[in-house]
NUPARO-636449 format. One record per residue (C-alpha): residue in three letters; x, z negated, y negated. Coordinates in steps of 0.1 Angstrom, whole numbers, plus 5000, padded with zeros to 4 digits. Layout:
# NUPARO-636449
ALAXZY;...
//
This chain:
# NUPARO-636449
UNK071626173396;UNK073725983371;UNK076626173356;UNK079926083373;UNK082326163345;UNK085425943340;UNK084425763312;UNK086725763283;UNK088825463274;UNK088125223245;UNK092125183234;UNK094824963232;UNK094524613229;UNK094824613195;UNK092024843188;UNK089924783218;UNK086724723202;UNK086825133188;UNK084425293212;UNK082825623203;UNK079725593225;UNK077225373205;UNK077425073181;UNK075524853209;UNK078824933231;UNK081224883204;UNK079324503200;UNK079524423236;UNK082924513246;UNK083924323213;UNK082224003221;UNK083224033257;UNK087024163248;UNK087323823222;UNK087223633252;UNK089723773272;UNK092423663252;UNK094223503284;UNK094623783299;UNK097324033299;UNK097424373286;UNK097024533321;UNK094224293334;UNK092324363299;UNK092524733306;UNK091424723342;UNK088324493324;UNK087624773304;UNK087525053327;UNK084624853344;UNK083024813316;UNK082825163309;UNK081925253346;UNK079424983346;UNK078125163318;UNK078125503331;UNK076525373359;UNK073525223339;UNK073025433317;UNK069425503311;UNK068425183330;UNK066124903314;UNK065724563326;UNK062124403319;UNK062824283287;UNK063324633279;UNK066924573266;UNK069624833284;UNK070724723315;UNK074424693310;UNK074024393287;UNK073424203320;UNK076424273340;UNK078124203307;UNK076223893299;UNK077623773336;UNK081023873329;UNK081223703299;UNK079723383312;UNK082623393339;UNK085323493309;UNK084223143291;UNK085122963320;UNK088823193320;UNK088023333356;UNK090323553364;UNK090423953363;UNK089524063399;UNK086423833396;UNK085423923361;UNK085924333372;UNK083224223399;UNK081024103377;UNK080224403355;UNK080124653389;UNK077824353406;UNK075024583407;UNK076724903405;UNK076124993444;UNK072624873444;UNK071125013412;UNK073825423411;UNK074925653435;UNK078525533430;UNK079525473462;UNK081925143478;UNK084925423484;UNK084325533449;UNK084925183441;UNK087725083463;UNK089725413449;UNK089625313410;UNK089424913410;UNK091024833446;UNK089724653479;UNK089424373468;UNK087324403440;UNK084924673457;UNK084324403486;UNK083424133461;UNK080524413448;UNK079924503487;UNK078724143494;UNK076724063464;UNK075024423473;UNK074424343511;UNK072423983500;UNK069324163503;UNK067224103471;UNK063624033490;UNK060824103461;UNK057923813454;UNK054823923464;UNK051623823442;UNK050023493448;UNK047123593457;UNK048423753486;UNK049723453508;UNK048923093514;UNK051622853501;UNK055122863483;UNK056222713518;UNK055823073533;UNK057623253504;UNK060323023512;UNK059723163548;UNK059923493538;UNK063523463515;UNK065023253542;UNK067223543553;UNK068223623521;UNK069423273516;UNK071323293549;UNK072923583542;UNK073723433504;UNK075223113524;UNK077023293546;UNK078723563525;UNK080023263503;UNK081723103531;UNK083623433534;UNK084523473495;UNK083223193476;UNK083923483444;UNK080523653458;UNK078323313452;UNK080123263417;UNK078923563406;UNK075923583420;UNK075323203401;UNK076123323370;UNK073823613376;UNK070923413383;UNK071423233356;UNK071423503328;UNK068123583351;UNK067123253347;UNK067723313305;UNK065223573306;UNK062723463331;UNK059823483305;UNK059623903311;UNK058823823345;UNK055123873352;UNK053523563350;UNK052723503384;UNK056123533395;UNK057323273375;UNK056522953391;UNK058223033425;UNK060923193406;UNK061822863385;UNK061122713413;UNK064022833438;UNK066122893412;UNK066022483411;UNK065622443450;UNK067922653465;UNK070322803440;UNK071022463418;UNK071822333447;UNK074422563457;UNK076022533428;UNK075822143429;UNK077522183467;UNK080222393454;UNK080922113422;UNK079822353395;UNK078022123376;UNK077822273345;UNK075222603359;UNK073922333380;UNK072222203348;UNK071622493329;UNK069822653358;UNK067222333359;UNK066522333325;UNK066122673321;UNK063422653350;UNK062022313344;UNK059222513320;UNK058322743345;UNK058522553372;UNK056322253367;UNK054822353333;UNK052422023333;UNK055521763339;UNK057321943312;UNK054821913286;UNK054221563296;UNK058121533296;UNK058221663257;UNK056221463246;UNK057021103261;UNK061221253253;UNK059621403211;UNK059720993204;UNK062720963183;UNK062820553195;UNK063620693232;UNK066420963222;UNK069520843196;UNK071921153194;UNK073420993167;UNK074520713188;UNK076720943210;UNK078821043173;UNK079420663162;UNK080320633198;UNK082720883197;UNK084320783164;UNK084820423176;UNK086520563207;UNK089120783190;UNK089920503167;UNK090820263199;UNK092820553212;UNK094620633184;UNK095420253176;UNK097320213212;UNK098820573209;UNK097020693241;UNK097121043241;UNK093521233247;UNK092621623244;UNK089321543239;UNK086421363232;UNK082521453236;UNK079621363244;UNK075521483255;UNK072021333260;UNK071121363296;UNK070221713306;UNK066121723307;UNK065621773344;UNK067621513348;UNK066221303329;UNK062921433341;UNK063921353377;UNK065220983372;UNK061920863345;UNK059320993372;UNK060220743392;UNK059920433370;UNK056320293360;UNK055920443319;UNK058720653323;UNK060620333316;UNK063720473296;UNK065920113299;UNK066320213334;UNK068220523331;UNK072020433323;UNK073520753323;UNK071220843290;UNK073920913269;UNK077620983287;UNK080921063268;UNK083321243281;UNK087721163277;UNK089921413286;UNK093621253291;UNK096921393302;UNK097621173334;UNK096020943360;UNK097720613346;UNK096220743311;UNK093020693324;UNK093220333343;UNK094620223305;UNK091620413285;UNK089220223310;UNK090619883304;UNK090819953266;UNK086920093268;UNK086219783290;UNK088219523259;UNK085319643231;UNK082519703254;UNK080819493279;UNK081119693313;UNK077519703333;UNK077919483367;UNK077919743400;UNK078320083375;UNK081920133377;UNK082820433397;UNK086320533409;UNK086120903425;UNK090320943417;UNK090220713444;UNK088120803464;UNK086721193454;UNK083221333459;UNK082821613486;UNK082921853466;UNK086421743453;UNK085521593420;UNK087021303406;UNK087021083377;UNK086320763366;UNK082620643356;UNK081720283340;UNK078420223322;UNK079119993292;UNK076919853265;UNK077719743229;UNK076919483212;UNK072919663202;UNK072319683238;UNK072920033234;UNK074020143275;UNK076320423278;UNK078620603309;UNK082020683301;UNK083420933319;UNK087220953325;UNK089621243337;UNK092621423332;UNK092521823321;UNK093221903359;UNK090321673374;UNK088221853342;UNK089722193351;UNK087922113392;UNK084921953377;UNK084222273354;UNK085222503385;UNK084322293417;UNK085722463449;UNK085922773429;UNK088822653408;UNK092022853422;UNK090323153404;UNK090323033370;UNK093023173348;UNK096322953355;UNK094522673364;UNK097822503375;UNK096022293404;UNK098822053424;UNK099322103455;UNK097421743465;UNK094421883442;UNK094422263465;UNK094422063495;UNK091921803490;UNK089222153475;UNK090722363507;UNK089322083527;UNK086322053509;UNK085822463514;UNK086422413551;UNK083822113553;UNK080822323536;UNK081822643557;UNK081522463582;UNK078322323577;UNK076822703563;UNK077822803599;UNK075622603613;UNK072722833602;UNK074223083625;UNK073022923652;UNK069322813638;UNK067023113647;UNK063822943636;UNK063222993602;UNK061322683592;UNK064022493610;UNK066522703585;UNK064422543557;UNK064722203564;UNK068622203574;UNK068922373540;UNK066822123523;UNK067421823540;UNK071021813553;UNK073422083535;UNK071722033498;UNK071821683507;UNK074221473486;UNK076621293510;UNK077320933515;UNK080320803534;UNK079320553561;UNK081920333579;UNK081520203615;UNK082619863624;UNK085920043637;UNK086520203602;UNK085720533613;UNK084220773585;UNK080520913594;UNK079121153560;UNK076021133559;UNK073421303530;UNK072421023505;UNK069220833512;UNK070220803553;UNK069020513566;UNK070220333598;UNK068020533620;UNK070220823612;UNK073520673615;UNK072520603649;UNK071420963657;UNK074621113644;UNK076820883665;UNK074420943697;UNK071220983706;UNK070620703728;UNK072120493705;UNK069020593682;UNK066620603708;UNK067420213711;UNK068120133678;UNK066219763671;UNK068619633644;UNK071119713623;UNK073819513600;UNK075219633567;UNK078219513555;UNK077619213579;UNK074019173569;UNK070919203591;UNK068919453574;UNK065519633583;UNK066719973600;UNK064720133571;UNK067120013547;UNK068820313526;UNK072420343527;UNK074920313502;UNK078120473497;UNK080920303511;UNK078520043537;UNK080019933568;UNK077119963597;UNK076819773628;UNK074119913651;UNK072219653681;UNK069719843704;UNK067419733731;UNK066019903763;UNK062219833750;UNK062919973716;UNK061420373711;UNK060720563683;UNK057420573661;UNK055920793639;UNK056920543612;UNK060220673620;UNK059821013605;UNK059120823569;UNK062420713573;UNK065420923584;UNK066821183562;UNK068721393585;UNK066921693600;UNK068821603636;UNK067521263634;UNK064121383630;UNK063921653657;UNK065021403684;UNK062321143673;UNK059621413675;UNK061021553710;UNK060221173719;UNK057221143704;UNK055821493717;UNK057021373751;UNK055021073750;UNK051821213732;UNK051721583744;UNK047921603747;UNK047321353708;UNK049421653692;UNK047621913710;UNK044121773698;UNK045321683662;UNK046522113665;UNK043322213676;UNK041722073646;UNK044022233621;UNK043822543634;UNK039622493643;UNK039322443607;UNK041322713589;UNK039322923618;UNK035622803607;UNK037122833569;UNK037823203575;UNK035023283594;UNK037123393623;UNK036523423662;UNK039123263680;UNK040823463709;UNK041023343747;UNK043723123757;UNK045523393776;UNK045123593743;UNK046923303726;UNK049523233752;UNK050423603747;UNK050423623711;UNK052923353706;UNK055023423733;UNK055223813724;UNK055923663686;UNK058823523667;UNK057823193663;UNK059922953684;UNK056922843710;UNK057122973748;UNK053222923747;UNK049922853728;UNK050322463730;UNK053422443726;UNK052422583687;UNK049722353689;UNK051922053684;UNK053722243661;UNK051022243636;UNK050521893642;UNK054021793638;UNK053821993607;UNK056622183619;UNK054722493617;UNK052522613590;UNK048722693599;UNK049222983580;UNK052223103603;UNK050123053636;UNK047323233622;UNK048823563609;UNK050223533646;UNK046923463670;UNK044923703638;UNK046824003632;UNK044524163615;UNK043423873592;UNK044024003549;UNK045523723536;UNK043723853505;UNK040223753516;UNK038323513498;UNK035923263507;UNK032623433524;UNK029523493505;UNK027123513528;UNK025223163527;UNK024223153565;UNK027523193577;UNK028822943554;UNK026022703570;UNK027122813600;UNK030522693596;UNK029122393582;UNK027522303617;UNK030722363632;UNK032522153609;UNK030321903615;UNK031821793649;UNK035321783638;UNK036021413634;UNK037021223597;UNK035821593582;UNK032921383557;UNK035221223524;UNK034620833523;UNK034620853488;UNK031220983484;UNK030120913523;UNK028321193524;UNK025221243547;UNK023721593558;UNK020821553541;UNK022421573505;UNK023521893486;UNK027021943498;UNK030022103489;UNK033522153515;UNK036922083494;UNK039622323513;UNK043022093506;UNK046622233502;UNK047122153540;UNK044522343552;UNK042422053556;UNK038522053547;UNK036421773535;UNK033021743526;UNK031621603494;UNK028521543482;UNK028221763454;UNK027621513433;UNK031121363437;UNK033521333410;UNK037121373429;UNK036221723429;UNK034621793396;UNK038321873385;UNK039822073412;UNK040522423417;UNK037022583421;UNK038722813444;UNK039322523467;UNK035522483471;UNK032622603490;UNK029322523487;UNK027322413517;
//
């Protein structure tokens, strides 16, 4: 049991940095104290005495690094001090783990540092921290997304109470993120992985850009270690990157400003984060780098909104402005309450740059996002509080909706398809405002106004243009929707709708219409993850009972059946279902007649011989087991499986 003395304070103000514990406390209360310096005497005291409890609470404690524990509620705190949060926030951020990792208790809590504080701590404590099991011991990073769904519901949810709880819990992840190197290796790729997928986003939702980008390159390595070496090198060419060019840039800038006496703060610039970058060159044929405008960006801070209409005409008089990449979000502000002004420009080397535009309060709400009324004095107007009230209310609302989702692969995809979503805004012909998440199509428009209305759907009008109902939407499009009796969904529809509602009626229409197809195409999933595990399939009552008595969303056996072949469901979920006592640790059999055996099976399973090699029984055969569950056999002989996972193959 940790001792529960009162620690002893560190001083005044002046000589705060005097601790008589140990030099490694003396050093972190110093570097954390010199960043304080906004705030008063009183809220610096109450900063130290959680310090010191933090510390008393630690004590002894090692992370994996091997480093004492208290540099990382320190490391948060300090994160949260450069961005002048203010002291209830920052008091939260060294107890964060407090109640999870010491006896201290939430009363204990409550009694020295207040309610308020001790709730924050309660709420990061209460989202459970679910631990990654080893590879080896499930099928897919699909289910470990299963798996941490909850937690990530209970992360969402929390936030929507006290958006304080997911800033700390952000800036926690990301000194997490610093360090992910001392977690065992095979933790690492799912790690980097969510830490891009689920918790990036978040922080993209909530307009924190800046951890937004420091949280995907700091995973990028981990995540996809074969793109980022690829990435390095094609980026190592000096031709591609110019740094230099953001200085000259800069240089010319201040020199325009200073000649028309338009006042500025400041001035910077950056090269395009890497997983950004990453994420815009896959996309074009050689990683074509002309094709990305927002490669360099510079940044002008201003005093007022009419200051930065006058910098952009100024810009706009020495550089030529890029047709269609002007921006105005003062006008019209992204969701999550941003705003400034973008243009892409290029000088007179073709050099193509975006200029960003903003005053310090718009800088203050891009830094902060919906978070901002907790930095230090931010001095928000009233317009600015409003407009990120409403913006808090429109994401809480949305986060509620995952109340009401009980299936957890349905969680997923709402998470990854709709509220990660960026949003569009879509105007009907009546000038009403639909948001929709960016990359919508016409199909969904229709869905979100009505369902019959996307049933129907046969052609659409953009901005008074016919348009294939496949065509993506753009921010801003007027949309005109015709529909006929005699047009239905098809499966080509899936391909193209974004929204996660849009998709769940098409397959209620298409399961309607081909019940006993889906069926079939889930019997052969499920017959061929059976034959590849050498497993002896239950009666249908078994079945019927083993779903129904389960917590997957199915009433019966079929009704999981076109689940898998929707791809709604995983194989793996149905199987740990109908199999119970299946080790998802087993490994391919060993025993050559079975294996045969299987093969004869396999053999009456339609499409299961590759066309690549066009395999006959006769030749020396070997089954390639596919990320979807799905076998094919090769002859042995065939080279698109000389370079795959051997674990992936058995030999016939």
């Amino acid at each position: 049991m940790l001792d529960r003395h009162e620690p002893k304070s560190i001083g005044s103000r002046d000589d705060r940095v005097s601790m008589a514990d140990t030099h490694m406390s003396n050093d972190l209360f110093k570097n954390l104290a010199h960043k304080l310096e906004y705030l008063s005497d009183q809220n610096l005291k109450q900063v130290e005495s959680a310090f010191l409890f933090a510390e008393t609470a630690h004590k002894d404690q090692k992370r994996l690094s091997g480093e004492p524990y208290i540099i990382h509620p320190v490391t948060v705190a300090s994160y949260l001090a450069d961005k002048k949060y203010d002291v209830d926030i920052l008091t939260a951020a060294l107890l964060h783990d407090v109640l999870e990792d010491s006896n201290f208790t939430f009363d204990q809590l409550k009694s020295k540092f207040g309610t308020d504080v001790a709730k924050i701590v309660l709420s990061v404590t209460s989202i459970s921290k679910i631990p990654l099991r080893d590879k080896s011991l499930i099928f897919s990073d699909e289910n470990m997304y299963l798996d941490r769904v909850e937690e990530y519901r209970k992360l969402l949810v929390a936030m929507a109470k006290e958006i304080r709880v997911i800033v700390i819990k952000l800036a926690d992840r990301l000194h997490n993120a610093q360090t992910i190197q001392f977690l065992p290796a095979f933790k690492q790729p799912f790690y980097a992985r969510e830490t891009i997928e689920i918790f990036a986003q978040i922080a993209d939702r909530l307009g924190l850009n800046a951890i937004k980008l420091e949280l995907e390159d700091l995973s990028f390595p981990y995540a996809y270690p074969s793109e980022y070496q690829n990435f390095k090198q094609i980026t190592g060419d000096s031709k591609n990157i110019k740094p230099k060019l953001i200085e000259e840039k800069i240089l010319e800038i201040k020199q325009l400003l200073n000649d028309n006496k338009i006042k500025y703060s400041d001035i910077y610039g950056r090269v395009k984060h890497d997983f950004s970058l990453y994420r815009k060159l896959k996309y074009e044929k050689n990683f074509d780098f002309s094709a990305v405008y927002d490669l360099y960006a510079l940044r002008i801070i201003t005093d007022n909104v009419e200051s930065c209409y006058k910098i952009l005409g100024l810009v706009h008089s020495i550089y030529s402005p890029v047709s269609g990449r002007i921006y105005d979000y003062i006008a019209e502000p992204k969701a999550n309450g941003y705003q400034s002004i973008h243009s892409t420009i290029r000088d007179k080397n073709s050099n193509v740059l975006e200029i960003q535009i903003r005053t310090e309060e718009m800088h203050c709400v891009a830094e902060s996002g919906m978070a901002a009324h907790w930095r230090y004095e931010t001095g928000i107007n009233e317009k600015a509080a409003s407009r990120l009230k409403q913006s808090f209310n429109d994401w809480t609302a949305e986060v509620e909706k995952l109340n009401r989702i009980k299936n957890k692969q349905k969680i997923l995809t709402y998470l990854k398809e709709d509220l990660f979503a960026d949003k569009i805004f879509i105007f009907t012909p009546s000038r009403e405002i639909i948001k929709l998440p960016k990359g919508s199509t016409p199909i969904d428009f229709a869905f979100r106004i009505h369902s019959s209305l996307g049933l129907h759907i046969s052609a659409a009008k953009i901005n008074g243009r016919l348009v294939p109902i496949y065509s993506e939407l753009q921010n801003a499009d007027e949309i005109e929707i015709t529909t006929k009796n005699s047009a239905a969904p098809s499966i080509d529809w899936l391909r193209h709708t974004k929204t996660s509602a849009a998709k769940q009626k098409i397959r209620q229409h298409l399961r309607s219409k081909n019940r006993d197809q889906y069926i079939n195409i889930g019997h052969q999933i499920l017959d061929q993850f059976v034959i590849k595990h050498n497993l002896k399939m239950p009666t249908v009552k078994e079945l019927n009972s083993a779903v129904s008595d389960s917590r997957l969303p199915y009433k019966n056996f079929e009704e999981a059946l076109v689940g898998l072949a929707e791809k709604a469901l995983p194989v793996s979920s149905l199987a740990k279902t109908v199999f119970p006592s299946l080790s998802l640790t087993e490994k391919k059999s060993t025993n050559k007649k079975e294996v045969l055996d299987s093969h004869k099976k396999l053999a009456g399973i339609k499409n299961i011989y590759a066309r690549c090699c066009k395999p006959i029984k006769s030749d020396k055969l070997t089954a390639y087991v596919g990320q979807d569950h799905l076998i094919k056999i090769h002859k042995s002989t065939c080279g698109m499986i000389k370079n795959v996972n051997p674990e992936r193959l058995i030999e016939l």
